[in-house]
Backbone bond lengths (Angstrom), bond angles and torsions (degrees), N, CA, C in turn:
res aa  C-N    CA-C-N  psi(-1)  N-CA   C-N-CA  omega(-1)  CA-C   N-CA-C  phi
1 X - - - 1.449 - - 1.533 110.20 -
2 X 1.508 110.61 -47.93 1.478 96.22 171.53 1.015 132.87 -57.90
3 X 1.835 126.56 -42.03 1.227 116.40 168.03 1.517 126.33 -77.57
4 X 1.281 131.41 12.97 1.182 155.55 134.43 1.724 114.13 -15.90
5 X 2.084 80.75 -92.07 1.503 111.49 163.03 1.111 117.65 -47.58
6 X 1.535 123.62 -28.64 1.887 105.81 -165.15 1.399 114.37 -93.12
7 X 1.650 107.47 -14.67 1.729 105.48 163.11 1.919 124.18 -84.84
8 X 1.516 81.35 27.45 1.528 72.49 178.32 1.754 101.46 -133.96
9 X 1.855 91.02 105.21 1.363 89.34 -155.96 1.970 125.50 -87.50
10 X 1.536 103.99 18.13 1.142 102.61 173.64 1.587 97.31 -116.12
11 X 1.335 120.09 34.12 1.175 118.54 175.47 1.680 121.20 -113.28
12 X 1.628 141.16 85.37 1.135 132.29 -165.43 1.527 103.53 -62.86
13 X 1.293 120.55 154.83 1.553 129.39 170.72 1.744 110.00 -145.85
14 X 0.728 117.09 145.50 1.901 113.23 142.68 1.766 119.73 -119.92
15 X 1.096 91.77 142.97 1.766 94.04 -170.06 1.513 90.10 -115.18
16 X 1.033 101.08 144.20 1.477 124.19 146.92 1.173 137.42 -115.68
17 X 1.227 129.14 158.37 1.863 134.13 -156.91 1.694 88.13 -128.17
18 X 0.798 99.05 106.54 1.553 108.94 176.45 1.354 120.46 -78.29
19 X 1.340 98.35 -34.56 2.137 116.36 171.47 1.550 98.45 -69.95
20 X 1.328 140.25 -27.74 1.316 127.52 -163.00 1.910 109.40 -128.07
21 X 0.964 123.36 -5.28 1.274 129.51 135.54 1.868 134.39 -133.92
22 X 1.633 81.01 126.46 1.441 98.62 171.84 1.544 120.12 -10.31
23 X 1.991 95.49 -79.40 1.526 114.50 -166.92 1.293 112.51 -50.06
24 X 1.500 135.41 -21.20 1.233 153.32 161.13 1.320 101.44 -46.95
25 X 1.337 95.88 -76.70 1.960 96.80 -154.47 1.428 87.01 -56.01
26 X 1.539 137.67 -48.26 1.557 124.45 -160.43 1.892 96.11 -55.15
27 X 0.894 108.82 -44.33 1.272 114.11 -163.11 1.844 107.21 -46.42
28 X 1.541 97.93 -72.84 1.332 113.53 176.11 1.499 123.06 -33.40
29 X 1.633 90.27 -54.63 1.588 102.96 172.85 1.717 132.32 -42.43
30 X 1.458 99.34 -45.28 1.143 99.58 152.43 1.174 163.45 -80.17
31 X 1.504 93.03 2.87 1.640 127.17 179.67 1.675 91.00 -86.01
32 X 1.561 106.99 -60.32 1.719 99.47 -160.40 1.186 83.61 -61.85
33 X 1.589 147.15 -81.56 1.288 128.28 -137.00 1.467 129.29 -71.67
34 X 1.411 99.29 17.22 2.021 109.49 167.55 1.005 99.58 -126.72
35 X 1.073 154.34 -27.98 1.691 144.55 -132.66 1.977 78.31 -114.84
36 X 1.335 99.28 133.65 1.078 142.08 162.16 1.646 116.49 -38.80
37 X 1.212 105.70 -62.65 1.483 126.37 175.36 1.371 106.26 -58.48
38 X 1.202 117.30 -2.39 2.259 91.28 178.20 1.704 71.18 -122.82
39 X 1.468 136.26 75.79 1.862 103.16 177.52 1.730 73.39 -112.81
40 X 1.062 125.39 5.84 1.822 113.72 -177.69 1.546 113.84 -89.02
41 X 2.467 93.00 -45.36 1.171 81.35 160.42 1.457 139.27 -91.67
42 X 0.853 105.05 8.31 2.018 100.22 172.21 1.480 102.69 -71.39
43 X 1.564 123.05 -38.20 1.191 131.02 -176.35 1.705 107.59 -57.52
44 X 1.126 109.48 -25.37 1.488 111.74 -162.76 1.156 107.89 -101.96
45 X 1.896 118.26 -11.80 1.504 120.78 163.90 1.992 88.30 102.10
46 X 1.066 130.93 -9.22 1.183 127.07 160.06 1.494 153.41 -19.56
47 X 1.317 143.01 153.01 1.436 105.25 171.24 1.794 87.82 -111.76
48 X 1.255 122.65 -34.09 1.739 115.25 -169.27 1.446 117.64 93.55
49 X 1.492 110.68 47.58 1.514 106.67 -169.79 1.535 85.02 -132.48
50 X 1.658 110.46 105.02 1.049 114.91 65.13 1.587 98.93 -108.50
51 X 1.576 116.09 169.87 1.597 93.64 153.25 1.822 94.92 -155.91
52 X 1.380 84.23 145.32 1.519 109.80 174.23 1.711 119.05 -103.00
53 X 1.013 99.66 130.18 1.574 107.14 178.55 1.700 111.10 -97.29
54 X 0.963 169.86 43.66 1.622 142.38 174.51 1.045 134.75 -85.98
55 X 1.426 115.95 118.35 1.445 114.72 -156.11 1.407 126.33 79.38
56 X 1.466 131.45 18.71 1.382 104.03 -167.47 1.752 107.02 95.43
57 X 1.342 117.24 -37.88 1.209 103.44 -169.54 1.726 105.44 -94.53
58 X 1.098 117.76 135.60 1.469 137.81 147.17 1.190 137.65 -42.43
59 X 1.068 117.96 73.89 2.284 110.10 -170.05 1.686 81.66 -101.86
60 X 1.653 100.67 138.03 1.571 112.88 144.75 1.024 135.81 -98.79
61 X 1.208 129.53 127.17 1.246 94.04 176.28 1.429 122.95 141.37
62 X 1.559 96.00 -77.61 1.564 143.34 179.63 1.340 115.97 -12.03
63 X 1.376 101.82 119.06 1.706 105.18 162.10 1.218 146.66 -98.01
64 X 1.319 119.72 136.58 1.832 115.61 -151.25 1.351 104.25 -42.10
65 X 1.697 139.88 -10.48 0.953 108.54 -176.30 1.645 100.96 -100.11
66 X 0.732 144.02 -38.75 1.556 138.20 144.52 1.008 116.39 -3.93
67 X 1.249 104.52 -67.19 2.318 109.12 179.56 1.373 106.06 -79.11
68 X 1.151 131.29 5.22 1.218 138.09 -179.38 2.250 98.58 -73.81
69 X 1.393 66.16 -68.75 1.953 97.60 179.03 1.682 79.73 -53.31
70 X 1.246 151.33 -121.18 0.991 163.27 162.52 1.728 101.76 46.10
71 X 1.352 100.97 -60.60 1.391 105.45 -159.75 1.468 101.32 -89.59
């Protein structure tokens, strides 16, 4: 997904590595375990990586061609 995102150059992003910083995974963590949008994957024993944010909204999951359409 990042290198996805990084050829698309009128597109800003920030990525995070959730395996290589902490404040990340805390971060994330608390996104998957409230946000609505992973309640299939927690159900499924999941973690939900990839995940896209825009706007407020939550996609799990998601495949570049999806966010493609998206963007």
């Amino acid at each position: 997904m990042k290198e996805f995102l990084s050829k698309k150059e009128d597109i800003k992003f920030a990525y995070f590595d959730i395996s290589a910083d902490f404040g990340a995974l805390k971060r994330f963590l608390k996104i998957r375990d409230n946000d609505p949008a992973y309640d299939v994957i927690r159900q499924q024993g999941k973690v939900g990586v990839p995940t896209v944010i825009i706007d407020d909204k939550v996609m799990v999951e998601i495949e570049e061609e999806e966010l493609e359409q998206l963007l």
